[in-house]
VOPAKOL-273695 format. One record per residue: residue number from 1; x, y, z of N, C-alpha, C in turn; residue in three letters. Coordinates in steps of 0.1 Angstrom, whole numbers, always signed. Each point is the difference from the previous one (the first is absolute). Example, Ala and Ser with C-alpha at 12.3 -4.5 7.8 and 13.67 -1.06 7.14 Angstrom:
(1 (+132 -57 +78) (-9 +12 +0) (+9 +12 +0) "ala"),
(2 (-4 +11 -7) (+9 +11 +0) (-8 +11 +8) "ser"),
END
This chain:
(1 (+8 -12 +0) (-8 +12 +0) (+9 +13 +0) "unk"),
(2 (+11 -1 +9) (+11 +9 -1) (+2 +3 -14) "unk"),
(3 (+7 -9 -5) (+4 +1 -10) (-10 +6 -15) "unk"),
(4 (-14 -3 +3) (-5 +10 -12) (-3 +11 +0) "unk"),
(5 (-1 +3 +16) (+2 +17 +3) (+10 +7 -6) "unk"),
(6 (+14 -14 +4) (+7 +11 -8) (+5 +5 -13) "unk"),
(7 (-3 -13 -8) (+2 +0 -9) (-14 +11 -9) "unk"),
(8 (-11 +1 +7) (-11 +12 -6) (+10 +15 +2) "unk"),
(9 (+3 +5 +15) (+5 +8 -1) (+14 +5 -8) "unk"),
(10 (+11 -9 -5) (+9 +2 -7) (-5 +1 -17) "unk"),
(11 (-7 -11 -3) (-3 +1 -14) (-9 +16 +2) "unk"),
(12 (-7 +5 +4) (-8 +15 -1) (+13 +10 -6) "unk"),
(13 (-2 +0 -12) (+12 +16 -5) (-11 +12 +6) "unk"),
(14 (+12 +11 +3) (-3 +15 +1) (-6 +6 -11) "unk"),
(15 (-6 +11 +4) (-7 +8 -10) (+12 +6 -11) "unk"),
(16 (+13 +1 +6) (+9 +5 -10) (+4 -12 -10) "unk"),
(17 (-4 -10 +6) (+11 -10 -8) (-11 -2 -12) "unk"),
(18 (-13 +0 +7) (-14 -2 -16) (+0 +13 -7) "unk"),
(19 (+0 +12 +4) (+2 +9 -8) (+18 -4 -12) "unk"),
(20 (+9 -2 +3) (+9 -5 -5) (+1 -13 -12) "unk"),
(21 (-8 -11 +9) (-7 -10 -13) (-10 +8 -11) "unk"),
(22 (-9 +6 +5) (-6 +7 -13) (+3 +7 -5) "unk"),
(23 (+12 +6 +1) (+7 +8 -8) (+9 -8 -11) "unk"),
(24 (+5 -8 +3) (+9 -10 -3) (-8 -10 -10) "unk"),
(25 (-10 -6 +2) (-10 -3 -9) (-5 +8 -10) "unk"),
(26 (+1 +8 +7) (-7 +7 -13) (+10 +7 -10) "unk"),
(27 (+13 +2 +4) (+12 +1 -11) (+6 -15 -2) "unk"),
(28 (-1 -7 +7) (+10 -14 -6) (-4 -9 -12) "unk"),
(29 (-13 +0 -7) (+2 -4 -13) (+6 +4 -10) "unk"),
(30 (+1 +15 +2) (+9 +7 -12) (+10 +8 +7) "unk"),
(31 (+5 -4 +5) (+9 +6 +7) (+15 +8 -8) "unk"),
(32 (+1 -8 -10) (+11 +5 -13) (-8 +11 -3) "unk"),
(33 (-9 -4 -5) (-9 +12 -7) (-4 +15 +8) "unk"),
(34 (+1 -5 +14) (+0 +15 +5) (+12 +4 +3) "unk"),
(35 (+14 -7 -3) (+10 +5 +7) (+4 +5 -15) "unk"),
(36 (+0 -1 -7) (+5 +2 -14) (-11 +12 -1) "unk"),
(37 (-14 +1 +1) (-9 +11 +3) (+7 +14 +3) "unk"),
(38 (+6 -4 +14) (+3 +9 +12) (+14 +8 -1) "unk"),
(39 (+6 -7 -12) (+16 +1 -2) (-5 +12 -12) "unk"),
(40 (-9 +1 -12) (-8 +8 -8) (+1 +8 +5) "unk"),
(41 (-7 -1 +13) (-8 +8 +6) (+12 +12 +5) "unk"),
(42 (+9 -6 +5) (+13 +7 +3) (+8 +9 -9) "unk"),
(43 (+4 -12 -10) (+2 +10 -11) (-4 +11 -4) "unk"),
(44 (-10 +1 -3) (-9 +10 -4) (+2 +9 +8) "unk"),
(45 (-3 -1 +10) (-1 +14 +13) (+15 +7 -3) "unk"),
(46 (+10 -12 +1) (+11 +10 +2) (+1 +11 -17) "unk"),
(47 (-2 -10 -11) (-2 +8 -13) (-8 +16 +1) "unk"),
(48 (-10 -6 +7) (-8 +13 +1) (+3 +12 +9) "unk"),
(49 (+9 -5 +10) (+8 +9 +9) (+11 +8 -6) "unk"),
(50 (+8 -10 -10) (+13 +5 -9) (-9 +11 -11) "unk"),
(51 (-12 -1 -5) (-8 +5 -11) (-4 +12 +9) "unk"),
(52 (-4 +1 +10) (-7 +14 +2) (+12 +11 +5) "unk"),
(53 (+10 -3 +1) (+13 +13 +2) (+3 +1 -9) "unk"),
(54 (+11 +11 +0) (+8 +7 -11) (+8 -13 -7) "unk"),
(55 (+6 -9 +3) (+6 -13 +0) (-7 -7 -16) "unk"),
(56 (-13 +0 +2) (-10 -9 -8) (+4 +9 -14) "unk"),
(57 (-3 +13 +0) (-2 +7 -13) (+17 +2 -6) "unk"),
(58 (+13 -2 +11) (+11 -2 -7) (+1 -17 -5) "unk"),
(59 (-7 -6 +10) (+2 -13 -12) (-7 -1 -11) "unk"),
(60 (-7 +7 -4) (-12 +1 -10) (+10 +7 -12) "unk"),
(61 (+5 +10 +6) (+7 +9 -12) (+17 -11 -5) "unk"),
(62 (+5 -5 +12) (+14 -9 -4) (-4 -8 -5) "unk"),
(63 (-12 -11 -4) (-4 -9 -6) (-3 +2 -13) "unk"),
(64 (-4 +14 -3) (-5 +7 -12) (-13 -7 -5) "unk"),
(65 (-7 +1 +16) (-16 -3 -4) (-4 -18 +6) "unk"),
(66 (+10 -3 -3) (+0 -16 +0) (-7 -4 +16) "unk"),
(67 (+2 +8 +6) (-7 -4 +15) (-11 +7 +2) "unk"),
(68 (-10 +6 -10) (-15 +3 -4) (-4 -12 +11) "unk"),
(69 (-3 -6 -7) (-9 -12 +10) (-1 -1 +14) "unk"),
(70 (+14 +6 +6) (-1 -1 +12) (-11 +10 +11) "unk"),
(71 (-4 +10 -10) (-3 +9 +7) (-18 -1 +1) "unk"),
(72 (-4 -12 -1) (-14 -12 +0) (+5 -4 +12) "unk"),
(73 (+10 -6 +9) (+1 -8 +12) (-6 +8 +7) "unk"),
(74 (-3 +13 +1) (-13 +1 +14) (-10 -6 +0) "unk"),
(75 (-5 +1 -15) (-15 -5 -6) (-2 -11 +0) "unk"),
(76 (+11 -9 -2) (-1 -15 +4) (+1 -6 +12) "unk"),
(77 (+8 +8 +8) (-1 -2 +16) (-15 +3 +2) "unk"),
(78 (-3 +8 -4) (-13 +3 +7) (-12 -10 -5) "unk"),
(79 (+1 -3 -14) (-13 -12 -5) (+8 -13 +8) "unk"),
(80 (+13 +0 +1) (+8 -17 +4) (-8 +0 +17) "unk"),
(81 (+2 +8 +8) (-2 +3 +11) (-19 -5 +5) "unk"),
(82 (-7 +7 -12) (-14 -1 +1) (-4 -13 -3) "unk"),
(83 (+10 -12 -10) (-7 -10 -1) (+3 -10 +12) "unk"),
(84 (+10 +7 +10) (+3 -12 +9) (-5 -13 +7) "unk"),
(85 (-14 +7 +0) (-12 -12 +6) (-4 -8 -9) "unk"),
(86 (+1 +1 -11) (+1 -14 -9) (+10 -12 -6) "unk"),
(87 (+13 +11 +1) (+9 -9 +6) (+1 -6 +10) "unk"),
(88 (-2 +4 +12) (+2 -5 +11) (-12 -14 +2) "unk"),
(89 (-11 +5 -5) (-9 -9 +2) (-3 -12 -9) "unk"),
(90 (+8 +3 -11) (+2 -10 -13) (-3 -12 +6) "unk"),
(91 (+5 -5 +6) (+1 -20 +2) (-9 -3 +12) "unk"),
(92 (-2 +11 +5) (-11 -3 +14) (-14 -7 -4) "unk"),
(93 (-3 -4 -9) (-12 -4 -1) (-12 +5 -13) "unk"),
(94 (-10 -1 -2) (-10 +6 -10) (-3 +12 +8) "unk"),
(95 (-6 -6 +12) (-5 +20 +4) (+13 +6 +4) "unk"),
(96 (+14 -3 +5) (+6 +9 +4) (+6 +7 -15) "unk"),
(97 (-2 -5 -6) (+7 +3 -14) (-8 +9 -9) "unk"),
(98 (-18 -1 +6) (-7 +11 -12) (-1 +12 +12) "unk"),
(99 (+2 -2 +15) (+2 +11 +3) (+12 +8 +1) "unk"),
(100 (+12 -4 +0) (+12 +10 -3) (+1 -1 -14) "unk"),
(101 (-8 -4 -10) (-1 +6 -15) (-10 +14 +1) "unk"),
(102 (-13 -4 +6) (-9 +12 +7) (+7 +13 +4) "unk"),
(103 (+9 -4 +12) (+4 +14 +7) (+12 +0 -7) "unk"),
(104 (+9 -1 -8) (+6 +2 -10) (-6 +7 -11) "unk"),
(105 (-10 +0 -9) (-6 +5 -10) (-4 +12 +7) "unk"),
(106 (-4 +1 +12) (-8 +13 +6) (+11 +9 +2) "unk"),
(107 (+11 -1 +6) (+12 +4 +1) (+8 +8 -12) "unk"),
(108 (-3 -6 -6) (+6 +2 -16) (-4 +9 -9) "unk"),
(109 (-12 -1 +0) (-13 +10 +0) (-2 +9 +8) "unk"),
(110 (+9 +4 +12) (-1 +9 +7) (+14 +10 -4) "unk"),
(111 (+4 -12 -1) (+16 +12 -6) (+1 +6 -14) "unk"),
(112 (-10 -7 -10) (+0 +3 -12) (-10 +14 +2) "unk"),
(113 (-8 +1 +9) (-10 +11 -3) (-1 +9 +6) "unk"),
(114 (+3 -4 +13) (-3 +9 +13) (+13 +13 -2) "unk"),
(115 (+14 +3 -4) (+7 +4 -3) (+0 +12 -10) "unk"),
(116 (-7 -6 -10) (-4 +7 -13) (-17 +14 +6) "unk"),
(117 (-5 -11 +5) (-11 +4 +8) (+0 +19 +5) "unk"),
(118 (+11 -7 +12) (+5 +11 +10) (+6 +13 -7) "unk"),
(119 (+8 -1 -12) (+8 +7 -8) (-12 +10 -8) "unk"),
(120 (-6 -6 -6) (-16 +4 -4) (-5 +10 +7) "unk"),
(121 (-2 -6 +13) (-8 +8 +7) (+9 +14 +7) "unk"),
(122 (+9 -2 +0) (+12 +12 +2) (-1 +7 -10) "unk"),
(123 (+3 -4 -12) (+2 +11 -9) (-13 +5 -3) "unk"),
(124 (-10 -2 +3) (-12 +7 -2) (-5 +7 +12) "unk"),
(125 (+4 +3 +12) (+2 +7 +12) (+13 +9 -7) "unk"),
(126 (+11 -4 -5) (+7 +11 +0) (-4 +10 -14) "unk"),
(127 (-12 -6 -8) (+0 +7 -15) (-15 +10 +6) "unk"),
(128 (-6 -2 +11) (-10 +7 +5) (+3 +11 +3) "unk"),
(129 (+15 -3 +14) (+5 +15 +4) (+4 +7 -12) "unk"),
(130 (+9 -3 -6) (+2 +9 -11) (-12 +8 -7) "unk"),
(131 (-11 -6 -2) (-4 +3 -13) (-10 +9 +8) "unk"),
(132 (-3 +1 +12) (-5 +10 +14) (+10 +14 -2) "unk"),
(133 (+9 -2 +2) (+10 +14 -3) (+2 +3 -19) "unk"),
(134 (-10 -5 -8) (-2 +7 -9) (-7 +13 -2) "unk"),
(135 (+7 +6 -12) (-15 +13 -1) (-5 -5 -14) "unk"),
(136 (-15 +1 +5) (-7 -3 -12) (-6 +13 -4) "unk"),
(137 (+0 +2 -15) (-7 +13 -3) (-13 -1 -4) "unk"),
(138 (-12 +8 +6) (-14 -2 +2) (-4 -1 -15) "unk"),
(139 (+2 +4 -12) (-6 -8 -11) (+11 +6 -11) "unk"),
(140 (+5 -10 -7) (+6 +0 -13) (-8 +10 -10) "unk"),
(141 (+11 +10 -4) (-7 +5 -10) (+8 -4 -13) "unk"),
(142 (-9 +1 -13) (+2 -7 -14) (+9 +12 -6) "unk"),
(143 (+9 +0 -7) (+8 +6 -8) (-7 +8 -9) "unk"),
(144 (+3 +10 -4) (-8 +12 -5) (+7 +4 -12) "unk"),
(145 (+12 -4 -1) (+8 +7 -13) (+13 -13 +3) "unk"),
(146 (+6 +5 -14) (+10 -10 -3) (+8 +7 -8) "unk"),
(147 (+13 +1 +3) (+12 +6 -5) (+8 -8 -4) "unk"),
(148 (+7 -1 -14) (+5 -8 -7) (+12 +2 -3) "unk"),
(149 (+9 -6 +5) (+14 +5 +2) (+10 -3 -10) "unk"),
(150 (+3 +7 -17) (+7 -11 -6) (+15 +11 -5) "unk"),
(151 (+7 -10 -9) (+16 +8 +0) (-1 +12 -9) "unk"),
(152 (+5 +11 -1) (+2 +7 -2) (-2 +0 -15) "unk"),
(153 (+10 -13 -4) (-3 +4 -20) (-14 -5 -6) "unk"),
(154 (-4 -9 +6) (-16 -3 +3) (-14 +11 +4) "unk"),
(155 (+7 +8 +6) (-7 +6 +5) (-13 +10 -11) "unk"),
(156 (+4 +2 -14) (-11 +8 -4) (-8 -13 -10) "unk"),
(157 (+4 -8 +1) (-4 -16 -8) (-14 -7 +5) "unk"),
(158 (-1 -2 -11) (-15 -9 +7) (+1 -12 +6) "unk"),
(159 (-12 -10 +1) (+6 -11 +10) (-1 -9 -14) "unk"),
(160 (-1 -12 +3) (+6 -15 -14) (-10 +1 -3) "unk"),
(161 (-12 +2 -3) (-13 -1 -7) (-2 +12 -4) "unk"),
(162 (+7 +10 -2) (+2 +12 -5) (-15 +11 +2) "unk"),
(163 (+0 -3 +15) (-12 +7 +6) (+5 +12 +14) "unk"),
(164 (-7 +3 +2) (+3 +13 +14) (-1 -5 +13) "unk"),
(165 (-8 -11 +0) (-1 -13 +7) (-4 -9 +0) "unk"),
(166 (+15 -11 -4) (-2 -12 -5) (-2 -13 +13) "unk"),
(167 (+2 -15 -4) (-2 -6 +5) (+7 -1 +19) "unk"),
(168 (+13 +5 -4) (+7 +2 +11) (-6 +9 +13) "unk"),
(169 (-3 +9 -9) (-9 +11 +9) (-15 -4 +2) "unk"),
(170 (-7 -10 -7) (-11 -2 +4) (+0 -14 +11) "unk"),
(171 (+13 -6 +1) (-5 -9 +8) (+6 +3 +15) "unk"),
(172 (+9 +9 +0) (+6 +10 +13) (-18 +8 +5) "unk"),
(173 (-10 +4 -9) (-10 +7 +4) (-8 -9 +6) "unk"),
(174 (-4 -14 -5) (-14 -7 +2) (+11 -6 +14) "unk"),
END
C-alpha cells in the first residue's frame, strides 16, 4: 500500500514540467522545420537591421544595385514572422494545422492592409489641414479679353488660314 502512494505521488509531473511537454510536442514533429524557420527568421532581422542604417544604402551603392533585393528583408520578416502559427502548427494534427493556417492568414492580412490603411488615413488628415489654410476665391470670374502675343516679324501677318482670327485664335476663345 506504501508503495502505491508512492509511486502515485512521484509519477504526478509539475505544472512546469506539463507546460514544458506541451511545448515540446507541439514543436517536436517538425522540429528541423522550425529550427531552420527560426535561423530565417534571424537572418532576416539582422539584414533588416544592416538595411535600415546608412550601412544598407552604401552596400546598395558598392554592389551597384545588386543588393536591390535586400531592401524586401523587412517585408519578409514581417509576412515570415505573420505566418509563424502555421508553421509551427504544421504537423500538430487536422485542427491544429487549419487553425495556425487560420491565424496565420488573419495575420498576413493584417500586415498587408492595416499599414497601407493607417498611411491612408494620415495623409488625408494631413491633406485636410492643408487645404483648411487655403484661400479660396468666392467665385471664378471668366476671361473677358484675350491678348495674343506673337514675334515681332509676325506681327502685322495674318494667322495660317489667312483670317484676323484663325483657328489658333478660335480655339484659345471657346
Amino acid at each position: 500500500m506504501n508503495r502505491n502512494t508512492r509511486s502515485s505521488v512521484v509519477s504526478r509531473p509539475s505544472l512546469h514540467t506539463l507546460s514544458l511537454q506541451r511545448i515540446r510536442a507541439a514543436f517536436s514533429p517538425g522540429r528541423k522545420l522550425i529550427y531552420r524557420y527560426l535561423k530565417l527568421l534571424a537572418l532576416l532581422t539582422i539584414v533588416s537591421a544592416v538595411m535600415a542604417c546608412d550601412l544598407g544604402l552604401a552596400i546598395l551603392m558598392l554592389t551597384l544595385g545588386l543588393a536591390f533585393p535586400l531592401l524586401f528583408a523587412p517585408a519578409a520578416l514581417c509576412y515570415l514572422l505573420a505566418a509563424f502559427p502555421a508553421v509551427a502548427l504544421w504537423r500538430g494534427g487536422s485542427m491544429a494545422r487549419f487553425t495556425g493556417v487560420g491565424i496565420s492568414a488573419a495575420l498576413i492580412a493584417a500586415v498587408a492592409i492595416i499599414p497601407g490603411f493607417i498611411s491612408n488615413q494620415r495623409a488625408g488628415r494631413l491633406d485636410a489641414a492643408t487645404q483648411r489654410a487655403d484661400i479660396h476665391p468666392a467665385a471664378t470670374s471668366a476671361a473677358r479679353t484675350l491678348e495674343i502675343m506673337r514675334n515681332r516679324e509676325n506681327y502685322d501677318k495674318l494667322f495660317m488660314d489667312a483670317e484676323p482670327c484663325g483657328y489658333e485664335c478660335r480655339a484659345l476663345l471657346l
